[in-house]
PDB file of N, CA, C and O in Angstrom:
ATOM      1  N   UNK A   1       8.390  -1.340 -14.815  1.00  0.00           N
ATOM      2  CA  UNK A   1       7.738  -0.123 -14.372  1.00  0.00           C
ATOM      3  C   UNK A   1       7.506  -0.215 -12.863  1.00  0.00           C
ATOM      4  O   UNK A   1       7.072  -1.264 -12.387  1.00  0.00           O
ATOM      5  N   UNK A   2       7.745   0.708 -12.192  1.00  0.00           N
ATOM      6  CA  UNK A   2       7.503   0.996 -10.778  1.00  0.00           C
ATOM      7  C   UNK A   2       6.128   1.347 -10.695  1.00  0.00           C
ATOM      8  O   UNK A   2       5.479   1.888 -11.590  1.00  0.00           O
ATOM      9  N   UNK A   3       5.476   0.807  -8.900  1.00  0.00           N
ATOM     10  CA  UNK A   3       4.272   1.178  -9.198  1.00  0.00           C
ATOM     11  C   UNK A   3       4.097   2.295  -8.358  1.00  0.00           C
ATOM     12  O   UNK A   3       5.185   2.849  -8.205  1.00  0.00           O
ATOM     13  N   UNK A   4       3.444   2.701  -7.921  1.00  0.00           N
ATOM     14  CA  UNK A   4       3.061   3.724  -6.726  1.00  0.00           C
ATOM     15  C   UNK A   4       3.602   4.171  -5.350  1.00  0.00           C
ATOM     16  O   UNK A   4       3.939   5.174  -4.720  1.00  0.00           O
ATOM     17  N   UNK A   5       3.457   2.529  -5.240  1.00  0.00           N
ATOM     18  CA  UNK A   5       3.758   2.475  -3.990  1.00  0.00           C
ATOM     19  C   UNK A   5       5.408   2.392  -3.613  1.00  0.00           C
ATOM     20  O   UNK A   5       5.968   2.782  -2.588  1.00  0.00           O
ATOM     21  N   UNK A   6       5.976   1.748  -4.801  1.00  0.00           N
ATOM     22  CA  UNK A   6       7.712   1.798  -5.164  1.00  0.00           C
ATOM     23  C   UNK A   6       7.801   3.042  -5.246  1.00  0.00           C
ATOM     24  O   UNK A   6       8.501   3.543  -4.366  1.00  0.00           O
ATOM     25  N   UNK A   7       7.294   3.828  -6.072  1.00  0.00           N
ATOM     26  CA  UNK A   7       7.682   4.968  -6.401  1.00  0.00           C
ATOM     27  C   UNK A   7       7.783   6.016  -5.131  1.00  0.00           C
ATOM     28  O   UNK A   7       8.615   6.922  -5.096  1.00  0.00           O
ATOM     29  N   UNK A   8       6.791   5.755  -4.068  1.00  0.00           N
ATOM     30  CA  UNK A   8       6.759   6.552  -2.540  1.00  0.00           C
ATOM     31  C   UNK A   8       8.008   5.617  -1.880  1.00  0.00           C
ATOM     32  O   UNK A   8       9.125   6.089  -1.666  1.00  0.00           O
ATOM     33  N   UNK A   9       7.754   4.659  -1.685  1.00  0.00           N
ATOM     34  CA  UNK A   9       8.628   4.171  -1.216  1.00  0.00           C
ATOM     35  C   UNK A   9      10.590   4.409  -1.467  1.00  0.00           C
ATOM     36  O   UNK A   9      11.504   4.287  -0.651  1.00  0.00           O
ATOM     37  N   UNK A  10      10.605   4.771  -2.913  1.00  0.00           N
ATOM     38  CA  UNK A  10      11.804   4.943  -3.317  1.00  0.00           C
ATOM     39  C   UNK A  10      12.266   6.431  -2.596  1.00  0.00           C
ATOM     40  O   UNK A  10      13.131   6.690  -1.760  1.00  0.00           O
ATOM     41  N   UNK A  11      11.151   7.384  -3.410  1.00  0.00           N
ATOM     42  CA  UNK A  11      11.630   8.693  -2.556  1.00  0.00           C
ATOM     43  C   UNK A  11      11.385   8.941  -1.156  1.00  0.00           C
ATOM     44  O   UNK A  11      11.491  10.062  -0.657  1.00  0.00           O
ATOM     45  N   UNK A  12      11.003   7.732  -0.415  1.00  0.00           N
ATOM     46  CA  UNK A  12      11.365   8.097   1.464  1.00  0.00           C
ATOM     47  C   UNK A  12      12.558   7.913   1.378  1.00  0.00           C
ATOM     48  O   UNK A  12      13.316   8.769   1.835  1.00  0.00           O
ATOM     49  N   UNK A  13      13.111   6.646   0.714  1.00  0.00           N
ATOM     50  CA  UNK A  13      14.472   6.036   0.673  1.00  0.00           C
ATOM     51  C   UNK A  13      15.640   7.004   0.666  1.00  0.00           C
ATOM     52  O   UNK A  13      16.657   7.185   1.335  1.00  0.00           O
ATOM     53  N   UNK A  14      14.778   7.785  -0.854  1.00  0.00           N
ATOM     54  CA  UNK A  14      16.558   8.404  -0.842  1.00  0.00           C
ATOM     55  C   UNK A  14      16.190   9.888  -0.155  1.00  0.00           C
ATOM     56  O   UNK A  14      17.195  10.412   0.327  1.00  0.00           O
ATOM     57  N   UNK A  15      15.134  10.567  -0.027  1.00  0.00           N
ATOM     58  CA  UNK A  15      15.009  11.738   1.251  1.00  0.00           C
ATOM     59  C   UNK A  15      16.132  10.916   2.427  1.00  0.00           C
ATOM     60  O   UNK A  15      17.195  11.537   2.459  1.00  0.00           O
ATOM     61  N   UNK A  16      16.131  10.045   3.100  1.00  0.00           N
ATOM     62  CA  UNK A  16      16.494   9.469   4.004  1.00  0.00           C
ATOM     63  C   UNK A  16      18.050   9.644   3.937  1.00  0.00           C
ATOM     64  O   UNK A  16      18.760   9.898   4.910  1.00  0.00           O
ATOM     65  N   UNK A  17      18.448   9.484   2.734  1.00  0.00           N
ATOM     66  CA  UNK A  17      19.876   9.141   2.918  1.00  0.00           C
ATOM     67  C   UNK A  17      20.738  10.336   2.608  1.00  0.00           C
ATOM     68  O   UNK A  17      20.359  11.232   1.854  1.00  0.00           O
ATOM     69  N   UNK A  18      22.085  10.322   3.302  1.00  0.00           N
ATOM     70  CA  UNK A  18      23.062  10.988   3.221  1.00  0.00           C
ATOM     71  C   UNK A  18      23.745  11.871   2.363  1.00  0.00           C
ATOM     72  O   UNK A  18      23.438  11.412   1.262  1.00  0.00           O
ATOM     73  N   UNK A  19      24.474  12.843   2.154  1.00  0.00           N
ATOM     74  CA  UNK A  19      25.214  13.159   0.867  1.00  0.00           C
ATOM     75  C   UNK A  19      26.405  11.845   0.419  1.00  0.00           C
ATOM     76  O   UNK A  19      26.494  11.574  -0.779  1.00  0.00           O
ATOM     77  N   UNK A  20      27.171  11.173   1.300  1.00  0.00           N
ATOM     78  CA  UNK A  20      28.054  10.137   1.340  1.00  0.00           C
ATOM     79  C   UNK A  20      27.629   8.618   0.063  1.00  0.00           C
ATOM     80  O   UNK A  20      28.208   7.973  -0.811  1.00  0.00           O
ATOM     81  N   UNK A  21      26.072   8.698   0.819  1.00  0.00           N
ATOM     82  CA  UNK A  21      25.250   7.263   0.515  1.00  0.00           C
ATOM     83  C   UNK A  21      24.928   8.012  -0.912  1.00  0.00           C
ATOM     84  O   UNK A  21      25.640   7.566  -1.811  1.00  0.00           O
ATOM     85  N   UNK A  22      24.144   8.908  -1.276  1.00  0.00           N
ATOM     86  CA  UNK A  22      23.865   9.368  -2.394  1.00  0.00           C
ATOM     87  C   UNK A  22      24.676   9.527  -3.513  1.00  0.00           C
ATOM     88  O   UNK A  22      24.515   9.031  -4.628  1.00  0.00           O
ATOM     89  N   UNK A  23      25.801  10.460  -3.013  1.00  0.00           N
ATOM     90  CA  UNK A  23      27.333  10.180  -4.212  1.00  0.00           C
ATOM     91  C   UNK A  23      27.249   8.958  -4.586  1.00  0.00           C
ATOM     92  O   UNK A  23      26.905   8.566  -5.701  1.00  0.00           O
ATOM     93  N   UNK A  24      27.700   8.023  -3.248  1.00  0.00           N
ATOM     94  CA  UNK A  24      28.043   6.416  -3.818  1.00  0.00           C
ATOM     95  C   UNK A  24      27.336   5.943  -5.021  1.00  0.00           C
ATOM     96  O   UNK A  24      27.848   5.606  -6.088  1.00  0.00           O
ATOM     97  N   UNK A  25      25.757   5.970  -4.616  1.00  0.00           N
ATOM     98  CA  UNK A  25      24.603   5.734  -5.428  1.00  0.00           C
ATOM     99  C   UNK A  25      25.473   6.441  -6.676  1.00  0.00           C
ATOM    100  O   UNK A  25      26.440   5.866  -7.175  1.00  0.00           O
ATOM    101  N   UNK A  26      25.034   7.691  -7.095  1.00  0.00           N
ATOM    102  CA  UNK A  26      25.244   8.196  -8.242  1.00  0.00           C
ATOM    103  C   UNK A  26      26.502   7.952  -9.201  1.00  0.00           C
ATOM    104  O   UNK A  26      26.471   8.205 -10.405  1.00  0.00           O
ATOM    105  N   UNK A  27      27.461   7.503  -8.619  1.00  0.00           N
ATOM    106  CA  UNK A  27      28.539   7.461  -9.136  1.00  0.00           C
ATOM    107  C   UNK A  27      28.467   5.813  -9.454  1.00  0.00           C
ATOM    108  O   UNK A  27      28.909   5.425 -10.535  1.00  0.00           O
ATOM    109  N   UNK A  28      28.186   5.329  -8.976  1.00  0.00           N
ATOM    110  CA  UNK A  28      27.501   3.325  -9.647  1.00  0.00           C
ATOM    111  C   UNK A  28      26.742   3.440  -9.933  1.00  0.00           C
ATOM    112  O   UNK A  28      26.273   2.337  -9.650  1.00  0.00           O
ATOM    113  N   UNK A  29      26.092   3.875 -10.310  1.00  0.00           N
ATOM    114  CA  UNK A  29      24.701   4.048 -10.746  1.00  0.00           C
ATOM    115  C   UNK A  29      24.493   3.141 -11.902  1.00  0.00           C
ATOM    116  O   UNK A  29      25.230   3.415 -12.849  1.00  0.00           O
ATOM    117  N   UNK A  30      23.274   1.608 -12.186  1.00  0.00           N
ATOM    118  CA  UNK A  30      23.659   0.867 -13.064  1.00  0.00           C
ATOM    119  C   UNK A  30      22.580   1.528 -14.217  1.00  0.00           C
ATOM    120  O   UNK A  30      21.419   1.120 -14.275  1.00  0.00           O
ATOM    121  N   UNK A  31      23.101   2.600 -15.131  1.00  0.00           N
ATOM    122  CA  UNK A  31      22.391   3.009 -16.155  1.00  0.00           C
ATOM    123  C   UNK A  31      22.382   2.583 -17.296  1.00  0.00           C
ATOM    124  O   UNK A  31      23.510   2.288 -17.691  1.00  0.00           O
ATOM    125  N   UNK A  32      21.245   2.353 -18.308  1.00  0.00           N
ATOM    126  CA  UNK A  32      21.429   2.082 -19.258  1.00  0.00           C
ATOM    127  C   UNK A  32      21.759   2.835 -20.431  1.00  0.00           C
ATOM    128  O   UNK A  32      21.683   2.534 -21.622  1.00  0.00           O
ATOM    129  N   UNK A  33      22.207   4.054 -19.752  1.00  0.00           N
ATOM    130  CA  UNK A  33      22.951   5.173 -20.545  1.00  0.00           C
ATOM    131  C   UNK A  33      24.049   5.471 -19.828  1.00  0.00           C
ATOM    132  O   UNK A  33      24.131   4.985 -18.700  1.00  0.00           O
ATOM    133  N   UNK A  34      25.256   6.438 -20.391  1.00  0.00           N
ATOM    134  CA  UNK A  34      26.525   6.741 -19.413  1.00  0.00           C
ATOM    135  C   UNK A  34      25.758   7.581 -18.867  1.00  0.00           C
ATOM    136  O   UNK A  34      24.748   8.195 -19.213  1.00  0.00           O
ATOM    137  N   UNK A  35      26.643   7.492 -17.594  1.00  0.00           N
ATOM    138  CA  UNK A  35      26.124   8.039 -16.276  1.00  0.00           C
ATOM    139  C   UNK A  35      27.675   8.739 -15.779  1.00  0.00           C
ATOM    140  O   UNK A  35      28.497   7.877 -15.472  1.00  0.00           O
ATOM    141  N   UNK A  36      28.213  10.330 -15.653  1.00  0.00           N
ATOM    142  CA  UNK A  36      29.007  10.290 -15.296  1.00  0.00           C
ATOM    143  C   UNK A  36      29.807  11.520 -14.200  1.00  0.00           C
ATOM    144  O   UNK A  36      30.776  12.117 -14.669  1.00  0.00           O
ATOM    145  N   UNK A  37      29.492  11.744 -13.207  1.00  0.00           N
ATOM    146  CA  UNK A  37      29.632  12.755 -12.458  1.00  0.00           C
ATOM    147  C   UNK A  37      31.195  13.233 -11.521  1.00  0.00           C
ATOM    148  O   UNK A  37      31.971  12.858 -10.641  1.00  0.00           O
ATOM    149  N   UNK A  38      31.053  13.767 -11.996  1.00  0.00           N
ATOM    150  CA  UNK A  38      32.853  14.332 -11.304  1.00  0.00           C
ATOM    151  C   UNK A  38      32.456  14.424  -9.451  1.00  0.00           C
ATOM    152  O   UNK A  38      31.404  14.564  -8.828  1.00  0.00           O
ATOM    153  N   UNK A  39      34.159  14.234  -8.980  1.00  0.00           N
ATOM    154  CA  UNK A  39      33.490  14.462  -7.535  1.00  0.00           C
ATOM    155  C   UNK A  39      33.463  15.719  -7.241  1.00  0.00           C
ATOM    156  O   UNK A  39      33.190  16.060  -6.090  1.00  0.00           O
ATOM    157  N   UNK A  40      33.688  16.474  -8.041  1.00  0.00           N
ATOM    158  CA  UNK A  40      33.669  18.031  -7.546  1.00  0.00           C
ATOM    159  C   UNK A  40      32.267  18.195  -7.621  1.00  0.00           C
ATOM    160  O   UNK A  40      31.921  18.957  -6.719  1.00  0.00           O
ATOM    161  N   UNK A  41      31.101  17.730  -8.450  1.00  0.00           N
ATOM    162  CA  UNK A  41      30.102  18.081  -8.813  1.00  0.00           C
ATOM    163  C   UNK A  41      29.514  17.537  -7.743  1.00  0.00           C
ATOM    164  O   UNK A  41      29.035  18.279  -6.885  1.00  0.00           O
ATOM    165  N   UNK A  42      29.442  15.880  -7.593  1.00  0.00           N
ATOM    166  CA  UNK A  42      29.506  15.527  -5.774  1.00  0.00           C
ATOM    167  C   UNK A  42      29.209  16.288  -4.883  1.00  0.00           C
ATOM    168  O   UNK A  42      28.147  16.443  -4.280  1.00  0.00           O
ATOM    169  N   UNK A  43      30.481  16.927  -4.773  1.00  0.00           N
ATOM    170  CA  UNK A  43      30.473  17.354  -3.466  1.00  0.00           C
ATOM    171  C   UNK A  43      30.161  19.157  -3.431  1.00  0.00           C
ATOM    172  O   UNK A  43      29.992  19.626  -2.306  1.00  0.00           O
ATOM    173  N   UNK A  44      30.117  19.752  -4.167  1.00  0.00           N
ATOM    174  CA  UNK A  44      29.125  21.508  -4.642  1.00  0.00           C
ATOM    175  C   UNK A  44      27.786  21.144  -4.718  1.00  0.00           C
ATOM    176  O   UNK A  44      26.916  21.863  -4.226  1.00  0.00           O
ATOM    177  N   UNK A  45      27.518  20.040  -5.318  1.00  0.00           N
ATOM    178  CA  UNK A  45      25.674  20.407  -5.378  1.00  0.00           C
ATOM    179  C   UNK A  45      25.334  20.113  -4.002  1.00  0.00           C
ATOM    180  O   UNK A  45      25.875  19.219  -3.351  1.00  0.00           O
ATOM    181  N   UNK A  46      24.569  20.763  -3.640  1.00  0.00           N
ATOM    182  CA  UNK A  46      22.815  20.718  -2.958  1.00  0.00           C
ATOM    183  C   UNK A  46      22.474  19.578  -2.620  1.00  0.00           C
ATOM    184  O   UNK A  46      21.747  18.973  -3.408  1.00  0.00           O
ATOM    185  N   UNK A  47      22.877  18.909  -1.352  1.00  0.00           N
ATOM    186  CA  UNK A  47      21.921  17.551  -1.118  1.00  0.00           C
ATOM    187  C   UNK A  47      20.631  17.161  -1.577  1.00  0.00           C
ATOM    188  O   UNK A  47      20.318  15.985  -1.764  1.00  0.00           O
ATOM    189  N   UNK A  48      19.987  17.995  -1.734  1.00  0.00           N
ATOM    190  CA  UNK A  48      18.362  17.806  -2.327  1.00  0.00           C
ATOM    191  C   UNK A  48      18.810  17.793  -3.679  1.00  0.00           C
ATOM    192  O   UNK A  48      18.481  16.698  -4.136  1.00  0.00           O
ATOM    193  N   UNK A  49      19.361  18.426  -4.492  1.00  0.00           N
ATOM    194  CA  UNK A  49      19.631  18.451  -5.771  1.00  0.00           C
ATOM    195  C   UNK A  49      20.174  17.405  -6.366  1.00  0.00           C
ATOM    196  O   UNK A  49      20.053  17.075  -7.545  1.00  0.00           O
ATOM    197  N   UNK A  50      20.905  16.782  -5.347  1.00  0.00           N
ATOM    198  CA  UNK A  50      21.871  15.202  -5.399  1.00  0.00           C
ATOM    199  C   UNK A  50      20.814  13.931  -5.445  1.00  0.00           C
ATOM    200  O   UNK A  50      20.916  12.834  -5.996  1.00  0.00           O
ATOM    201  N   UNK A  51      19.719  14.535  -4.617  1.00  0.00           N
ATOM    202  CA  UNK A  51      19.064  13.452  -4.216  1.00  0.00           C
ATOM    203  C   UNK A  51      17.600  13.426  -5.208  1.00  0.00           C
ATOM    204  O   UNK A  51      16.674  12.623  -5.096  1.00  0.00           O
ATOM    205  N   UNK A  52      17.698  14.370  -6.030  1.00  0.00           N
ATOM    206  CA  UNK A  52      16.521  14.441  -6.818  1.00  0.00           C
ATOM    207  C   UNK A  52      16.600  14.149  -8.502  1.00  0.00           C
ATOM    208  O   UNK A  52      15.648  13.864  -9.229  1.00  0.00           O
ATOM    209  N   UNK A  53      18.059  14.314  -8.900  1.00  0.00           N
ATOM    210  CA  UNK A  53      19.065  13.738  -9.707  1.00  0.00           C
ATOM    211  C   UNK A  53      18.906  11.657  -9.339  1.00  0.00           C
ATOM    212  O   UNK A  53      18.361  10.793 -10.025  1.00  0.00           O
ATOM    213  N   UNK A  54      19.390  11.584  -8.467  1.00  0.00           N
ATOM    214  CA  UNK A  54      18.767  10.087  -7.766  1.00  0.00           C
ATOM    215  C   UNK A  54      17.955   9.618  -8.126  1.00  0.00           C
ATOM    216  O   UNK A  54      18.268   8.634  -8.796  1.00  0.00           O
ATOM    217  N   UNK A  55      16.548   9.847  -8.025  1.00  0.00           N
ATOM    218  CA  UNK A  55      15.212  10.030  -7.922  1.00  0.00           C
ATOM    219  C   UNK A  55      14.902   9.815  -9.370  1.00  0.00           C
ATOM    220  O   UNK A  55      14.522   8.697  -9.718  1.00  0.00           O
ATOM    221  N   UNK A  56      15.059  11.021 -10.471  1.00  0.00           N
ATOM    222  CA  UNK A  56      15.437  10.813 -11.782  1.00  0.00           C
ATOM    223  C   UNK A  56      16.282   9.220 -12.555  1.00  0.00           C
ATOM    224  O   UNK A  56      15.911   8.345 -13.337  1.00  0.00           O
ATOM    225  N   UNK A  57      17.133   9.423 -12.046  1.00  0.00           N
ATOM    226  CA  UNK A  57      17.961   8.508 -12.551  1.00  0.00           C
ATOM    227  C   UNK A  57      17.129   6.737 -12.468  1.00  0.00           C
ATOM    228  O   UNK A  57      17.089   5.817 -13.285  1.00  0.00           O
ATOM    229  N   UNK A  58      16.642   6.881 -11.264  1.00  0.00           N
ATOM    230  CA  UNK A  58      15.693   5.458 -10.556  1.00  0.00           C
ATOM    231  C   UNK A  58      14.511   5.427 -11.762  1.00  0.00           C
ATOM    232  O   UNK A  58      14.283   4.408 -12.413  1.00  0.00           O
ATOM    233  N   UNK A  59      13.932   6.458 -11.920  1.00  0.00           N
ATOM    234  CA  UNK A  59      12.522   6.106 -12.269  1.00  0.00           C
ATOM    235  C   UNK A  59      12.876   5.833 -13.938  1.00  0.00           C
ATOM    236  O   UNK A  59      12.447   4.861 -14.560  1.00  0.00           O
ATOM    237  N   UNK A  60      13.633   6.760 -14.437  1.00  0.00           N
ATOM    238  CA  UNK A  60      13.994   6.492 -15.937  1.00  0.00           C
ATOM    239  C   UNK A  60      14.375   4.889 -16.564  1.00  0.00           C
ATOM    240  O   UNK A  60      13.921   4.378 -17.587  1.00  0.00           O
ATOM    241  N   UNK A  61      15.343   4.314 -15.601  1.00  0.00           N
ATOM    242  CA  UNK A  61      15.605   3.291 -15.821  1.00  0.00           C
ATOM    243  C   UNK A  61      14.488   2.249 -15.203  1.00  0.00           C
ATOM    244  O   UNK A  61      14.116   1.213 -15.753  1.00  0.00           O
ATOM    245  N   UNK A  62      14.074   2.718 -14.036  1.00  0.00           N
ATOM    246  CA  UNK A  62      13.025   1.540 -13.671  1.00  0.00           C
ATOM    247  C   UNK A  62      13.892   0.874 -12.510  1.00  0.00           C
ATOM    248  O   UNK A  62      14.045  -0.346 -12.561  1.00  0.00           O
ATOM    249  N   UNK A  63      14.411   1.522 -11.572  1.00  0.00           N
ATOM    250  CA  UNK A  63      15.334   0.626 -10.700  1.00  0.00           C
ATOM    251  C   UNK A  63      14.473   1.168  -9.284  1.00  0.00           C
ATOM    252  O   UNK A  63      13.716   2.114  -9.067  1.00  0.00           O
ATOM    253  N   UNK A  64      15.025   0.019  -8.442  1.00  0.00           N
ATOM    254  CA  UNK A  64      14.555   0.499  -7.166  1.00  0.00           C
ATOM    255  C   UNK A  64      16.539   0.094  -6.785  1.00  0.00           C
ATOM    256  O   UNK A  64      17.518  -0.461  -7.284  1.00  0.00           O
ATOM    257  N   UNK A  65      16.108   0.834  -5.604  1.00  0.00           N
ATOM    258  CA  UNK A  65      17.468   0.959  -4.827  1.00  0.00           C
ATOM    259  C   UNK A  65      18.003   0.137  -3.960  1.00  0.00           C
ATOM    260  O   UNK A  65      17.999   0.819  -2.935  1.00  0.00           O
ATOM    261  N   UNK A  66      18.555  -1.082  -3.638  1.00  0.00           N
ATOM    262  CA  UNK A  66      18.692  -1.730  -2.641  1.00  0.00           C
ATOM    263  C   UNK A  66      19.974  -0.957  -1.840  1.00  0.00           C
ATOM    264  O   UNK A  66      21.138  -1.030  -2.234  1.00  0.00           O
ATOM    265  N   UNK A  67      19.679  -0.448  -1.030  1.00  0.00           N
ATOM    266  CA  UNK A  67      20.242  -0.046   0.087  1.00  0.00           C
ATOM    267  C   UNK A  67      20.005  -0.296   1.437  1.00  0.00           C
ATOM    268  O   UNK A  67      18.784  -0.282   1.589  1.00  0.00           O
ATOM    269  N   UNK A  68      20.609  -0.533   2.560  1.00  0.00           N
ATOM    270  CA  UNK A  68      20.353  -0.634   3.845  1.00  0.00           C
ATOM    271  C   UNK A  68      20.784   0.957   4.725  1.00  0.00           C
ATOM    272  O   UNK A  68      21.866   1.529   4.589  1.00  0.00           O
ATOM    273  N   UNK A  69      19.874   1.340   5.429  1.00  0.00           N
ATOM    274  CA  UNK A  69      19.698   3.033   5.854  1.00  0.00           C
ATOM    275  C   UNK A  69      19.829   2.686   7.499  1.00  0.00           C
ATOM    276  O   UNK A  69      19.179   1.925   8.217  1.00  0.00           O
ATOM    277  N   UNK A  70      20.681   3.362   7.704  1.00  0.00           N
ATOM    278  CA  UNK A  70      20.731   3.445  10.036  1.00  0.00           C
ATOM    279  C   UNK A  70      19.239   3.829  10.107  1.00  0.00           C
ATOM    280  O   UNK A  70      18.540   4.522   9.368  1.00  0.00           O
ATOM    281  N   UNK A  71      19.010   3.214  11.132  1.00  0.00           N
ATOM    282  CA  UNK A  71      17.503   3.454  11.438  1.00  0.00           C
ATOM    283  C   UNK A  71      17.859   5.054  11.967  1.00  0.00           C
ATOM    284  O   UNK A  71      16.955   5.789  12.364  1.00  0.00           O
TER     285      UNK A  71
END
């Protein structure tokens, strides 16, 4: 379980990141259910929509994100 402060911390993370970095994310995504997104779907949705799908996906499973972000 994530705590609070993971949980803020996660969504600065992925607010922060890219449509590029986010696909990547979503499309590896290590779920403990299938996980499976076309790149057309990729690349039509809504960056926020991409990134809130993300967000979802993190907290369900209980993952935090190791990513490195350009300052």
């Amino acid at each position: 379980m994530l705590t609070g402060d993971e949980v803020e911390a996660l969504n600065n993370t992925i607010g922060r990141m890219d449509r590029e970095t986010v696909a990547y994310q979503l499309a590896h995504f290590p779920a403990r259910f299938p996980v499976d997104f076309t790149q057309d779907f990729l690349e039509r949705e809504p960056l926020h929509r991409l990134q809130h799908i993300l967000f979802g996906l993190c907290l369900h499973n209980h993952k935090r994100l190791n990513v490195a972000l350009a300052a």
